[in-house]
C-alpha positions as CSV (number, residue, x, y, z in Angstrom):
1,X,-130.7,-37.2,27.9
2,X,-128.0,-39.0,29.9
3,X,-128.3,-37.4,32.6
4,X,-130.9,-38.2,35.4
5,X,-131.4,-35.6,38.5
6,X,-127.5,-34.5,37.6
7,X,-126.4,-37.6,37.6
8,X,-123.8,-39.2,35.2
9,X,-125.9,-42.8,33.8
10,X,-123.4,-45.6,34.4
11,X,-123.4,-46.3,30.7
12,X,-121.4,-43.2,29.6
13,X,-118.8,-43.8,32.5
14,X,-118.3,-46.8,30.9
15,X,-117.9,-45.6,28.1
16,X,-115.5,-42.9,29.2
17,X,-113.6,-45.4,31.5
18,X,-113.2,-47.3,28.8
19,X,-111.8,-44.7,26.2
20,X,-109.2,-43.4,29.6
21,X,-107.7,-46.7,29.7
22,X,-107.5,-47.2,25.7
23,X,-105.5,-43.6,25.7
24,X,-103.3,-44.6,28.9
25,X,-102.3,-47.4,26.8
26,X,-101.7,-45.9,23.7
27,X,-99.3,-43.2,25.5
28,X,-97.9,-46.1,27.6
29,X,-97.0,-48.2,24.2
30,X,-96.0,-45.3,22.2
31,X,-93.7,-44.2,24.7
32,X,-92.2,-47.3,25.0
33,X,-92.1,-47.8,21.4
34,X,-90.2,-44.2,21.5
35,X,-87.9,-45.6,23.7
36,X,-87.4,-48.8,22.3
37,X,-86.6,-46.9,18.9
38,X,-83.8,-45.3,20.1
39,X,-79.9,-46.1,21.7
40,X,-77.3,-43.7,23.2
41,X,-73.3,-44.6,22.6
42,X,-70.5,-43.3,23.2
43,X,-68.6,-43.3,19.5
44,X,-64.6,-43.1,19.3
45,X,-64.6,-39.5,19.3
46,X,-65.8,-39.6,23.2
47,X,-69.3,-38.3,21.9
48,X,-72.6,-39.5,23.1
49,X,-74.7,-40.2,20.0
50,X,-78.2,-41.1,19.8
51,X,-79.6,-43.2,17.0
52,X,-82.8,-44.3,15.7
53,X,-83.5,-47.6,15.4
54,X,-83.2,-49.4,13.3
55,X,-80.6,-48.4,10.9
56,X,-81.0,-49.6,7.5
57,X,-79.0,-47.2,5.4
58,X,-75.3,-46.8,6.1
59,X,-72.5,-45.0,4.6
60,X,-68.7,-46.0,5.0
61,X,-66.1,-43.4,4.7
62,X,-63.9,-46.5,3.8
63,X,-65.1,-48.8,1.7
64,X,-62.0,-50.9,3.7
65,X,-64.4,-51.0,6.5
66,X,-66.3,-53.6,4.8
67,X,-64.3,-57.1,6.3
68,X,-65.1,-55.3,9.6
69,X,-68.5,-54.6,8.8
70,X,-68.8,-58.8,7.5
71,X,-67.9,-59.9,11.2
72,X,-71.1,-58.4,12.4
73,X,-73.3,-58.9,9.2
74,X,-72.3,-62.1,7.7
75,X,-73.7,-62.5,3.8
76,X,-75.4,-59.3,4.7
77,X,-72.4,-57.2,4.6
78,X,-73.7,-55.4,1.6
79,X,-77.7,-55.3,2.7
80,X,-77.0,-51.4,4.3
81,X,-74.7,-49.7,2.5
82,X,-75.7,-47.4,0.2
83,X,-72.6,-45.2,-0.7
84,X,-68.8,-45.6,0.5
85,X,-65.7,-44.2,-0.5
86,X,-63.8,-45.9,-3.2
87,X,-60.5,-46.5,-1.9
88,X,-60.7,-50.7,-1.5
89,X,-61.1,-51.2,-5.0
90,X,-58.2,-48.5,-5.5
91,X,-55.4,-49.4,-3.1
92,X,-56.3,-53.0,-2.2
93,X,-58.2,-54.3,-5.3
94,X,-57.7,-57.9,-4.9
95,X,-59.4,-57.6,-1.4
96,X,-61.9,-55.5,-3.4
97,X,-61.9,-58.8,-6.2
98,X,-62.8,-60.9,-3.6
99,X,-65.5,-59.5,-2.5
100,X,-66.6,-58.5,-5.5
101,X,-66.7,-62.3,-6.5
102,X,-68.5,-63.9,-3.6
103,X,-71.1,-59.9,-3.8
104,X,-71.2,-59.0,-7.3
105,X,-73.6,-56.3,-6.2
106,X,-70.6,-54.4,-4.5
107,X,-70.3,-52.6,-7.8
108,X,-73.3,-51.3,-7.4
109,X,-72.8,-49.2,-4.5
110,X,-72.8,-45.7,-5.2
111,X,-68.9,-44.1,-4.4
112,X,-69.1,-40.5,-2.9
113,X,-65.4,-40.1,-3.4
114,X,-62.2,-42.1,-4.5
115,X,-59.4,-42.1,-1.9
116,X,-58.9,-39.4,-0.2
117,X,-61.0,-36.8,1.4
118,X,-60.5,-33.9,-1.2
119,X,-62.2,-36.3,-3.5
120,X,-65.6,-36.4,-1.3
121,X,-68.8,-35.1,-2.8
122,X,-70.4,-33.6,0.0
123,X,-73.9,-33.0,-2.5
124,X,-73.7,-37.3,-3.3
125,X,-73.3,-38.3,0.4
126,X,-76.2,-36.1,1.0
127,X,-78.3,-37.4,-1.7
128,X,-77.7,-40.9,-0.3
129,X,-80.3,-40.7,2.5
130,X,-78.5,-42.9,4.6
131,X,-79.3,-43.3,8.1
132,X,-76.0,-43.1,9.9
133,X,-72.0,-42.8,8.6
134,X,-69.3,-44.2,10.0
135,X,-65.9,-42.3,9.8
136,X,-62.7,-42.6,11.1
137,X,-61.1,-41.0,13.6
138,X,-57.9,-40.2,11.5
139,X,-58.3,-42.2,7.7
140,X,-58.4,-41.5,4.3
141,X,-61.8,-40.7,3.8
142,X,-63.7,-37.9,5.5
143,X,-63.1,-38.1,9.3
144,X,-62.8,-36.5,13.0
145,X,-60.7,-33.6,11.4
146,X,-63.8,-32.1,9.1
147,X,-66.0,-30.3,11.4
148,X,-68.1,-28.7,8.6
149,X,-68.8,-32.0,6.7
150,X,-69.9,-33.4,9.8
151,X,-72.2,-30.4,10.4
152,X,-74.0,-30.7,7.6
153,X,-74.5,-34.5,7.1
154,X,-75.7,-34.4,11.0
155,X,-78.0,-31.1,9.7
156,X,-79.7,-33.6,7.1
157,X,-80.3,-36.2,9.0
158,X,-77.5,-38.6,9.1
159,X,-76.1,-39.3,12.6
160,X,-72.2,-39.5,12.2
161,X,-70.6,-42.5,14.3
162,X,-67.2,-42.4,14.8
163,X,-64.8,-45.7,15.2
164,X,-61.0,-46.4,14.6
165,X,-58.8,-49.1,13.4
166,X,-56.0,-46.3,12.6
167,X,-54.9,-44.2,14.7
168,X,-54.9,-46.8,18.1
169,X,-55.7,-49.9,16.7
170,X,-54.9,-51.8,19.7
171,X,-56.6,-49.8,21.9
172,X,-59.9,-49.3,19.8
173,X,-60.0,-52.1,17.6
174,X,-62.7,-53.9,20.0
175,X,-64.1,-50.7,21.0
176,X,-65.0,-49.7,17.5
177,X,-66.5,-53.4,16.8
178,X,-69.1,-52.7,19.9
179,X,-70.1,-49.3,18.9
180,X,-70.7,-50.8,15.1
181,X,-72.4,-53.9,16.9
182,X,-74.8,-51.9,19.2
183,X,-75.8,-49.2,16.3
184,X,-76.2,-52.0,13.9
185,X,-77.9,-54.4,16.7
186,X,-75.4,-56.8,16.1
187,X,-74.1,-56.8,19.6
188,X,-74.3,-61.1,19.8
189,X,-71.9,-61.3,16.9
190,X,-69.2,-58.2,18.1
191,X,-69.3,-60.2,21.4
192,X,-68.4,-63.4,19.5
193,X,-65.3,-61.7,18.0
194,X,-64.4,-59.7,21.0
195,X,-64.1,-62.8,22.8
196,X,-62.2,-64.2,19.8
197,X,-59.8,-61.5,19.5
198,X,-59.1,-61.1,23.4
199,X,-58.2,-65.0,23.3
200,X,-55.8,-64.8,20.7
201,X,-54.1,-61.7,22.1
202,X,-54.2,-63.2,25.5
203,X,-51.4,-65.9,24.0
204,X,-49.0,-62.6,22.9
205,X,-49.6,-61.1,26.7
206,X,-48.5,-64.3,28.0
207,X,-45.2,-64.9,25.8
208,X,-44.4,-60.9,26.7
209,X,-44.8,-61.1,30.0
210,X,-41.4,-63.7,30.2
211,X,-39.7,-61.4,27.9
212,X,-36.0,-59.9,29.4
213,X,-35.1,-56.6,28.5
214,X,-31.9,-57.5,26.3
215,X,-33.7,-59.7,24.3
216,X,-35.4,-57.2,22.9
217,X,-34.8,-55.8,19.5
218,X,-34.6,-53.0,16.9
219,X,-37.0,-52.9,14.4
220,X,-36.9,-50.4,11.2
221,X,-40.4,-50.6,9.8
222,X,-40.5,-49.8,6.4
223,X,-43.9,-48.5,5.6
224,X,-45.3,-48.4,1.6
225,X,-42.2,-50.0,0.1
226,X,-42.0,-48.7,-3.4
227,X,-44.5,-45.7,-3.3
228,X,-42.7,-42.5,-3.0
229,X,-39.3,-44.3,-5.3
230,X,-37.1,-43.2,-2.3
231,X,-36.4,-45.0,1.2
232,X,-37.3,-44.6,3.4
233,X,-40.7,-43.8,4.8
234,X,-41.4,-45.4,8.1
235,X,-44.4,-45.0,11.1
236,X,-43.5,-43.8,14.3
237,X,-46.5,-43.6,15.8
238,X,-50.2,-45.4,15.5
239,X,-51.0,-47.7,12.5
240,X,-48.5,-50.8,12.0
241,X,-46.3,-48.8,14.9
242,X,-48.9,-49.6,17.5
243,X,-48.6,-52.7,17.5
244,X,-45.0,-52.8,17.3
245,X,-45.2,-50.5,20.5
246,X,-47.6,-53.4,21.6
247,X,-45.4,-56.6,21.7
248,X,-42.6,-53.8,23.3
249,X,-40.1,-53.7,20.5
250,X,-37.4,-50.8,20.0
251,X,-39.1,-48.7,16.6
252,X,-36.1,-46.8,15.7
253,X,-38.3,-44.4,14.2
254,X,-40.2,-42.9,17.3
255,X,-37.5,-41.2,18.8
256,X,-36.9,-39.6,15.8
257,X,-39.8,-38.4,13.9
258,X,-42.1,-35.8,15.8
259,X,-45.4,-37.1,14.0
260,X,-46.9,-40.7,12.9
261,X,-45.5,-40.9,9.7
262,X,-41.8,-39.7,7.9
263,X,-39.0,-40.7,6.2
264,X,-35.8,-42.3,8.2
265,X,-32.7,-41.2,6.3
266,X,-30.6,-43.8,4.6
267,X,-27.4,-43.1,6.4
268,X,-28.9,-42.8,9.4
269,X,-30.5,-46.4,8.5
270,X,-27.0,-48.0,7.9
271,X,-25.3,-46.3,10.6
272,X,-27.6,-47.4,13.3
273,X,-28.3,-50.7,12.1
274,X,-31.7,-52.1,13.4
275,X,-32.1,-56.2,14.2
276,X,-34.9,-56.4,12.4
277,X,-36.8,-54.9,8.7
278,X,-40.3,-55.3,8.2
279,X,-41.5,-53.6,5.3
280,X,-44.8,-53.1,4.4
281,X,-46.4,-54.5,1.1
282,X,-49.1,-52.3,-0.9
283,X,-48.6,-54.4,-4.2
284,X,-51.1,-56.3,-6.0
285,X,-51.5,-59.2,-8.7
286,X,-52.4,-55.6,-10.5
287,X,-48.8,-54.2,-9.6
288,X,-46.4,-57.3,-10.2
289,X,-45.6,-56.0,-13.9
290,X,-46.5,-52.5,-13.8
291,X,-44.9,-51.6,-10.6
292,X,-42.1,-54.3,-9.1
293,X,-40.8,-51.9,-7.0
294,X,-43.9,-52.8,-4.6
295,X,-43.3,-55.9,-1.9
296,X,-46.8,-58.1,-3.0
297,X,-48.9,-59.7,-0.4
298,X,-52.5,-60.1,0.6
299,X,-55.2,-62.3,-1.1
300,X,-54.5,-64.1,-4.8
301,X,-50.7,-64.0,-3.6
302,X,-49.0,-67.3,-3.7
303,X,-45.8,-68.0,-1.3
304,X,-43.7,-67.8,-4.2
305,X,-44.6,-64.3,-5.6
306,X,-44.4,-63.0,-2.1
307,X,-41.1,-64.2,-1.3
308,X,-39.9,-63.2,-4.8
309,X,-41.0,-59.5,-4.2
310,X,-39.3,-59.6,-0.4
311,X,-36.1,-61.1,-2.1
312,X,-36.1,-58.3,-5.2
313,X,-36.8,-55.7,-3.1
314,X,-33.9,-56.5,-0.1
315,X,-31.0,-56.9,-3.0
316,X,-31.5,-53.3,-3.7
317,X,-29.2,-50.4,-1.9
318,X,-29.6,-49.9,0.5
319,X,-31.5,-52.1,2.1
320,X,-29.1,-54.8,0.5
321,X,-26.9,-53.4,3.2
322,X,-28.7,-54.0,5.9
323,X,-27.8,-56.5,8.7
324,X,-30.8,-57.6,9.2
325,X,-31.2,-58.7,5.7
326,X,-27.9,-60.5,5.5
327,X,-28.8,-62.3,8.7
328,X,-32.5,-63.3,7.4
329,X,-34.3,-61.3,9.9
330,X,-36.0,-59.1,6.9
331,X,-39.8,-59.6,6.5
332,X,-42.6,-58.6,4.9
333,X,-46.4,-57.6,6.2
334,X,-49.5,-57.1,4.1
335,X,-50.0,-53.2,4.7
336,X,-53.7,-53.3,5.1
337,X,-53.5,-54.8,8.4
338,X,-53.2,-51.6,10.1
339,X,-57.2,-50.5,9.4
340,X,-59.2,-53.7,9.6
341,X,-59.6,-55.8,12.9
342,X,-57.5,-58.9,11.4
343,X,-54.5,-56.8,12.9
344,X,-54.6,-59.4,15.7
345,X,-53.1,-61.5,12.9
346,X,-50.2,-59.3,12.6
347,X,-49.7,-58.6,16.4
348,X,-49.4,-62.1,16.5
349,X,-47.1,-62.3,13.4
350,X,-44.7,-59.1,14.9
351,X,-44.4,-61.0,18.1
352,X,-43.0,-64.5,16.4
353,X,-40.3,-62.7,14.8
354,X,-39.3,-60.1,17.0
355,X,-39.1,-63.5,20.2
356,X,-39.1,-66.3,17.7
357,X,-38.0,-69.0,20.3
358,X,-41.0,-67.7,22.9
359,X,-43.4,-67.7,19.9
360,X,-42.4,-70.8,18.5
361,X,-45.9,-72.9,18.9
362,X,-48.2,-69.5,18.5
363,X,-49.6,-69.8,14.7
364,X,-50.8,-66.8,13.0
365,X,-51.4,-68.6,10.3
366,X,-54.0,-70.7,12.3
367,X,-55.4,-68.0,13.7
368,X,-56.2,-66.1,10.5
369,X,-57.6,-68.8,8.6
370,X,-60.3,-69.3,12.0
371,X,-61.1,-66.0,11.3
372,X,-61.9,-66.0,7.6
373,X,-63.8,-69.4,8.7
374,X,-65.8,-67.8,11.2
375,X,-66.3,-64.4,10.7
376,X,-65.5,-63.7,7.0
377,X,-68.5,-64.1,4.4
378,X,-65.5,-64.9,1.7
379,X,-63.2,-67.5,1.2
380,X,-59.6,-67.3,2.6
381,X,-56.7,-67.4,0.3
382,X,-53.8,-65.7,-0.4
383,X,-50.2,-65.4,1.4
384,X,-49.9,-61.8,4.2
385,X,-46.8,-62.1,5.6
386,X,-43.3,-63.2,4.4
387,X,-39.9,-64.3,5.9
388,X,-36.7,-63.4,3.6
């Protein structure tokens, strides 16, 4: 018996003291390691989202979300995705190339659509598994806009994160590289390109702010040269027009044009004659032969086949008529900019030519090959911009 006149004996209170502490532990630890398995953030949809820890299986609703993906995983870019949409090797393939060179394993990513949403397969995502997706606000791929697909990926398991390079780039460019940091726990490395980004936009703030108000000119932004065979199709609002709105040029298209995107027409273009053209350029080393009517920039591209595709595509009406382009103030930007967080590259670039005397010792140029150097796990090459 262990007990003795009613009397607990000492050695089972030990015994029992002993296995009350063990289980005050155990709830202690596992509570904490509840805790420590779990993060709350605020995505770029305003929602409060809580995810498990950690994440090891990601899907991209753009597989153009990969460079910004590479600034908070390094050589690891590839180590969590297992399915993206299919766009980047569609509509930028020699970005696609590049990585595809340096991570021949990027082929081996399964593809849950092509480029648009219509062409997502709800069933494929699903099978995927993954952990968390991130979407776009506004985008190509499944986004903000389709309640019911984010229902039931969120109803399987995988916690939806929204972030945004599109629709407010300026604005949310930095905010969508801490969400991604802090789900990813990559928060050291968003921090390191925050503080990289904020530096190099503090040097366009600084040129602005001297800016006078008649020095500042009319820009027609030209958006997918080539694509619809007709000009001209032009942004209004977010996207490339943000940051125009950013460095505080005159877009002759936003007074105009009720949404984002239109098309300007071409009387109106030569009868209110803008200072400066900057078309976009959606062209490839894939396109050169097949479709000339494409301006060609962005990685492969020499100097000299980007400044031949600016130079064939200003000689045709009517942008042959343009002041701009008989004064040398047409230019040429690599589209792609406006949903990847090397868009500081073109703030930078917009600002030079819209003040070029205020600009004169700011160097995009610089400044984009720092960032392939330092946050890019692929080599930097290729030609973005162009002056006629």
């Amino acid at each position: 018996m262990n007990v003795i006149k009613g009397k607990v004996m000492p050695q089972f209170l030990s015994i029992k003291n002993r296995l009350i502490t063990l289980l005050s532990v155990c709830l202690v630890l596992f509570s904490t390691h509840s805790i420590a398995k779990s993060i709350t953030v605020t995505d770029l949809a305003g929602r409060e989202v809580v995810i498990s820890q950690p994440v090891e299986r990601l899907l991209l609703s753009e597989s153009r979300y990969i460079p910004a993906l590479a600034i908070l995983e390094g050589d690891q870019v590839l180590s969590r995705i297992v399915g993206m949409m299919g766009d980047m090797k569609l509509v930028d393939p020699d970005s696609y190339q590049q990585y595809q060179t340096a991570f021949p394993d990027i082929d081996n990513i399964p593809l849950f659509g092509k480029g648009a949403t219509e062409s997502f397969s709800l069933e494929t995502a699903l099978a995927l598994k993954a952990d968390v997706a991130f979407l776009g606000v506004e985008g190509h791929g499944p986004n903000a806009r389709n309640s019911e697909i984010i229902e039931i990926l969120e109803r399987a398991g995988v916690t939806v994160v929204f972030i945004d390079f599109r629709k407010d780039p300026v604005k949310n460019t930095l905010r969508s590289l801490e969400v991604m940091g802090k789900v990813l726990g990559r928060e050291a490395q968003a921090k390191s390109y925050i503080q990289f980004y904020n530096q190099e936009l503090d040097k366009v703030k600084q040129g602005l702010a001297t800016i006078k108000p008649e020095d500042v000119p009319t820009v027609f932004l030209h958006s997918r040269v080539g694509v619809n065979g007709e000009c001209c199709e032009t942004m209004a609002r977010g996207m490339v027009a943000q940051m125009l709105d950013f460095i505080g040029v005159k877009n002759m298209a936003q007074p105009l044009l009720p949404g984002s995107v239109g098309v300007l027409n071409q009387e109106y273009l030569l009868t209110h004659q803008p200072d400066i053209y900057i078309g976009t350029a959606v062209g490839s080393t894939q396109t050169q032969k097949e479709a000339p009517q494409y301006i060609v920039l962005g990685t492969s591209i020499s100097a000299k086949v980007a400044h031949q595709s600016l130079a064939a595509i200003t000689q045709r009406p009517p942008l042959n008529q343009l002041t701009a382009v008989k004064n040398k103030r047409a230019y040429s930007i690599w589209h792609h900019f406006y949903n990847t967080p090397l868009n500081i590259v073109a703030i930078q670039t917009f600002a030079k030519w819209a003040y070029p005397k205020t600009f004169a010792e700011l160097s995009p140029q610089k400044t984009l090959e720092t960032l392939y150097r330092d946050y890019q796990p692929v080599p930097f090459n290729g030609t973005y911009w162009m002056a006629l």
